[in-house]
C-alpha positions in Angstrom: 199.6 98.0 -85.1 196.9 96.0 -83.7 196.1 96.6 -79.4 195.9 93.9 -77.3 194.6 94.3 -74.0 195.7 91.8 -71.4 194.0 91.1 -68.1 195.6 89.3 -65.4 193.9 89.5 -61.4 196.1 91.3 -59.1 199.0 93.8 -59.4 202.5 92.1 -58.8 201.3 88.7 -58.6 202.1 85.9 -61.1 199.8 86.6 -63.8 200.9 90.4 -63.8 204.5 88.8 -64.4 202.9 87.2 -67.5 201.7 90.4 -69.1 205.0 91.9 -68.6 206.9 88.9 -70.1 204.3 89.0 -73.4 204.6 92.9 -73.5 208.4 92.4 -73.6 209.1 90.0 -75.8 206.0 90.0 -78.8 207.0 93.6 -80.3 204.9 93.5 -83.4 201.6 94.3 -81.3 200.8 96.9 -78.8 199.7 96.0 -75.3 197.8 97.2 -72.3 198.3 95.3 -68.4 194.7 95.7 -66.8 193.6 94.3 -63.5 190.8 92.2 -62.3 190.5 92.9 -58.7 192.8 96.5 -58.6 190.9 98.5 -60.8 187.1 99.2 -61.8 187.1 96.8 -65.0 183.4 98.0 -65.6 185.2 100.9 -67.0 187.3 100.0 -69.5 187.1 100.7 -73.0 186.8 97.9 -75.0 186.2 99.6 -78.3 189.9 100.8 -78.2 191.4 97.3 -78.5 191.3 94.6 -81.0 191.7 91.7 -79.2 190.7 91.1 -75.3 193.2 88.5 -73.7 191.9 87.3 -70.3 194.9 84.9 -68.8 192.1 83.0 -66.4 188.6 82.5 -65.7 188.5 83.9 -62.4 187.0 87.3 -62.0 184.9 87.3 -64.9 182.1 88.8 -63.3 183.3 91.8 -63.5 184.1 91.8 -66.6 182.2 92.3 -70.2 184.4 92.1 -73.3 182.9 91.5 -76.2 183.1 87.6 -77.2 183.9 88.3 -80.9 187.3 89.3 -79.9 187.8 88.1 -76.9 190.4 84.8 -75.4 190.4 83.5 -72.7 192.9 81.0 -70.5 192.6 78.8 -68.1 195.5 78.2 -65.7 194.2 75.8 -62.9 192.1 73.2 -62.9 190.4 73.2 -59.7 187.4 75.3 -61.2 186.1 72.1 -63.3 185.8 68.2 -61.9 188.2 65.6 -63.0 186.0 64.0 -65.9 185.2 65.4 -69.5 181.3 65.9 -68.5 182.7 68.5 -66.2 185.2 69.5 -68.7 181.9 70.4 -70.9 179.9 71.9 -68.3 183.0 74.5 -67.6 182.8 75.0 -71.3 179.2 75.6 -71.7 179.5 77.9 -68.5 182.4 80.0 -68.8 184.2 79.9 -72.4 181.4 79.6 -74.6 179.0 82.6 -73.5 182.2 84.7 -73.0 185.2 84.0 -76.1 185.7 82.9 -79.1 188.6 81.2 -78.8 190.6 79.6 -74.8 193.4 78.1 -74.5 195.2 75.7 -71.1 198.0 75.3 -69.7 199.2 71.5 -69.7 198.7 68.3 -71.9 196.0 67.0 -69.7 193.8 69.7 -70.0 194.4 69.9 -73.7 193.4 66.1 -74.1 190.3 66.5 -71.5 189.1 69.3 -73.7 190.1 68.2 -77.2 187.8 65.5 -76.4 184.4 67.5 -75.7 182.7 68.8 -78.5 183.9 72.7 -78.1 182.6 75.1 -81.1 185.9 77.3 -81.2 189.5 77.1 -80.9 191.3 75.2 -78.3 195.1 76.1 -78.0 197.7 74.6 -76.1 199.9 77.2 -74.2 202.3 77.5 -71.6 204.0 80.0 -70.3 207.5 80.5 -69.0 210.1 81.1 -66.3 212.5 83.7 -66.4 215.9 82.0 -66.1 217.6 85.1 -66.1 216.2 85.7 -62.9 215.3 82.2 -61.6 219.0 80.8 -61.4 221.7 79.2 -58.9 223.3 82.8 -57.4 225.4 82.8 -54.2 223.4 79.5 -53.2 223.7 77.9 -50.1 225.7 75.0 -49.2 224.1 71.7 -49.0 224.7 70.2 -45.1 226.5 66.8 -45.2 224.8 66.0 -42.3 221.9 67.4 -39.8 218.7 68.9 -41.2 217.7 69.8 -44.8 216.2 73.3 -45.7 213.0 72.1 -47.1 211.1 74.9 -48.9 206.7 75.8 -50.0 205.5 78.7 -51.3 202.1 80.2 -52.4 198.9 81.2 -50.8 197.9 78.9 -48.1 193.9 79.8 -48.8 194.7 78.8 -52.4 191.5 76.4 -54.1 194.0 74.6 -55.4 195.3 73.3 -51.6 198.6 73.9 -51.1 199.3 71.2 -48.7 201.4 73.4 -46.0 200.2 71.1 -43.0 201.7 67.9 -44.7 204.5 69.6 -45.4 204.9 71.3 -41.8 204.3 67.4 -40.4 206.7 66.0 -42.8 209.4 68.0 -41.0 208.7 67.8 -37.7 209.0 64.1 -38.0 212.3 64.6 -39.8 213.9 67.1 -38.4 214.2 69.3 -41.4 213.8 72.8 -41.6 210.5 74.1 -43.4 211.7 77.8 -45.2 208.1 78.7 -46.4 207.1 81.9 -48.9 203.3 82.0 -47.9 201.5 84.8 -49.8 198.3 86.3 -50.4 196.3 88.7 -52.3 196.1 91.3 -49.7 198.8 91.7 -47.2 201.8 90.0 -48.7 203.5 89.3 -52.3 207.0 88.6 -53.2 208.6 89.9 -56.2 210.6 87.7 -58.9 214.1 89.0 -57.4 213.1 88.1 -54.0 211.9 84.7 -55.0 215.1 84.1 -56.8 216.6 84.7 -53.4 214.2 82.4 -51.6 215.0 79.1 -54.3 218.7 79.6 -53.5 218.5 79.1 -49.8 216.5 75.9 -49.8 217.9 72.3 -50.3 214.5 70.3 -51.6 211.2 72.2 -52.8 208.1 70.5 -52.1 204.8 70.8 -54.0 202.0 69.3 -52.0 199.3 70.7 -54.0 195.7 68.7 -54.6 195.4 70.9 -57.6 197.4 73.0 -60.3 197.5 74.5 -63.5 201.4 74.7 -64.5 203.3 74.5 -61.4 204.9 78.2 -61.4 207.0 76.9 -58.3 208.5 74.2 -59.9 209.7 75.7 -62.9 211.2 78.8 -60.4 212.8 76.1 -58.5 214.3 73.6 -61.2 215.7 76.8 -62.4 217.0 77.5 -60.1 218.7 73.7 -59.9 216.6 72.8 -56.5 214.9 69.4 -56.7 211.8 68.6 -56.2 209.1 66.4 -54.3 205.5 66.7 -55.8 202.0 65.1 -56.1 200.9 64.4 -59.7 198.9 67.8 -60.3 199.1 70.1 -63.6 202.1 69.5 -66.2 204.2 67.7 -63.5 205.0 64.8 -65.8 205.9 67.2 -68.1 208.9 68.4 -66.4 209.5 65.7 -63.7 211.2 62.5 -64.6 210.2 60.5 -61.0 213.7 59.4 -59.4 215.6 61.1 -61.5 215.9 65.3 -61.0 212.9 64.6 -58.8 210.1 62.8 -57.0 206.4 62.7 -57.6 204.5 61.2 -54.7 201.1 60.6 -53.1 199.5 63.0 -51.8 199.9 62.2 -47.8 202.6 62.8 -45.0 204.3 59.5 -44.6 205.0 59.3 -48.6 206.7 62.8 -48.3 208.3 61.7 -45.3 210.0 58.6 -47.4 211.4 61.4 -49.8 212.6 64.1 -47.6 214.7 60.7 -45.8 215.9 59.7 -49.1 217.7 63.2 -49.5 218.8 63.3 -45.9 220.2 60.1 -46.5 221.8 60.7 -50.1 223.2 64.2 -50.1 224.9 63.8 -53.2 221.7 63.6 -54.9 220.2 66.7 -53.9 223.0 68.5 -56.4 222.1 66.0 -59.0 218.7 66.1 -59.2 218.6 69.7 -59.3 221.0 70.2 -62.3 219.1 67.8 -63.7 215.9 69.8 -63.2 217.3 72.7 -64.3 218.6 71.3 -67.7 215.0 70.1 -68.6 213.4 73.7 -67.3 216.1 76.2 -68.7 216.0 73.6 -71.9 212.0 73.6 -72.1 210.6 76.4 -70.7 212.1 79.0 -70.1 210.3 82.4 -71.7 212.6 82.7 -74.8 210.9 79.5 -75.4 207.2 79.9 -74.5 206.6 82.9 -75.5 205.9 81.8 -78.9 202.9 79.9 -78.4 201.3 83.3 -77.0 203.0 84.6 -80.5 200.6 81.6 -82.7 197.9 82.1 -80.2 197.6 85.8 -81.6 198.8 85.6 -84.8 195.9 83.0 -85.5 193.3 84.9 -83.6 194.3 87.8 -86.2 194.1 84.9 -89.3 190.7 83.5 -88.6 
């Protein structure tokens, strides 16, 4: 059976989740979850493995797999500019000295890079959300009147800008109540379970991010059948349809502010929009779904 080692960045953060959902589900190859930032990766044995799967960019510098068998993904996009040349200049920097083959994360990555001349294989693929886990459970009612639970998660140092002081401004100027997750790599994580929890006792999830890969939040909250308000970032048009199971906004206080009223205003369609949501998500992408482009994705790495 071929080995497969797969490095995600910190233990029990998002990317660890995405090892244990590909160890779980692909049987027919043997895996190993190593660490960028928890463990020594100047020690590990490469020889042992036949294929190196790095699910980001970040932290390479500590690493040295060989490039013959070695992918790579990239899951933001806040590392390269918003243009091709930059798309090629992150190539040229960080895939082509270090893989043979990368992948990304959302349809406008794919067509930024499909359209750079790239000397190896460019993959589309996406991972998942657990909708076993992420799913309505002992959720809390939605208020007919006063203030909405508005909910934001994620690490407010994060490159990609998470947007927490529009959203705490957004609220203070209507009244809402802002149920946040903040995280980091050090102190402070939260586990799927506990996440799950977290999606069920908000009324509206905002995304203010200036930047992101394939908006982990949203997917854990339309599963979860909470709508959503969000800037135009990652695959967001991918599982958003705007005024329908959600909104997608400019990124700036008073255009959140416009939402957030449109919700307290229209109760009704804080229900609909979230089942709506959560048809597309637990439809499109959940893991029983995704996992098979990580399935191609090895199989042809093993083909070439």
């Amino acid at each position: 059976m071929k080995r497969i080692m797969l490095i995600a960045d910190a233990i029990g953060w998002i990317f660890h989740r995405h090892c244990d959902e590909i160890k779980k589900r692909i049987t027919e190859y043997e895996f190993d979850i190593k660490f960028t930032w928890n463990n020594d990766p100047h020690h590990y044995n490469y020889t042992s493995y036949d294929l190196i799967y790095q699910l980001d960019p970040m932290g390479v510098a500590g690493l040295n797999p060989p490039k013959e068998k070695t992918i790579i993904g990239l899951r933001n996009e806040f590392m390269y500019g918003p243009n091709p040349s930059d798309a090629l200049w992150f190539f040229k920097s960080y895939f082509e000295p270090r893989c043979c083959m990368f992948h990304v994360v959302n349809q406008n990555q794919y067509k930024k890079f499909s359209s750079i001349p790239i000397t190896f294989p460019l993959f589309l693929v996406q991972h998942g959300v657990d909708t076993d886990c992420f799913k309505s459970k002992n959720k809390k009612e939605i208020p007919q009147s006063g203030p909405l639970t508005i909910g934001l998660s994620g690490s407010p140092t994060s490159s990609g800008e998470k947007g927490f002081d529009l959203v705490e401004k957004a609220c203070a100027i209507t009244g809402c109540k802002l149920l946040t997750a903040k995280q980091n790599f050090v102190t402070s994580h939260l586990n799927k379970e506990q996440m799950s929890v977290y999606y069920n006792n908000i009324d509206v999830y905002c995304c203010m991010s200036k930047s992101e890969g394939l908006n982990n939040c949203i997917m854990e909250a339309g599963a979860t059948a909470v709508p959503v308000i969000t800037t135009n970032t990652g695959a967001v048009q991918e599982m958003i349809i705007d005024n329908e199971n959600g909104f997608i906004i400019d990124r700036n206080v008073d255009a959140l502010v416009n939402k957030i009223r449109f919700f307290m205003n229209n109760r009704d369609a804080i229900k609909s929009f979230g089942n709506k949501l959560s048809e597309i998500i637990r439809t499109s992408w959940s893991w029983d779904i995704k996992i098979n482009d990580f399935r191609k994705m090895f199989d042809a790495f093993f083909k070439k």
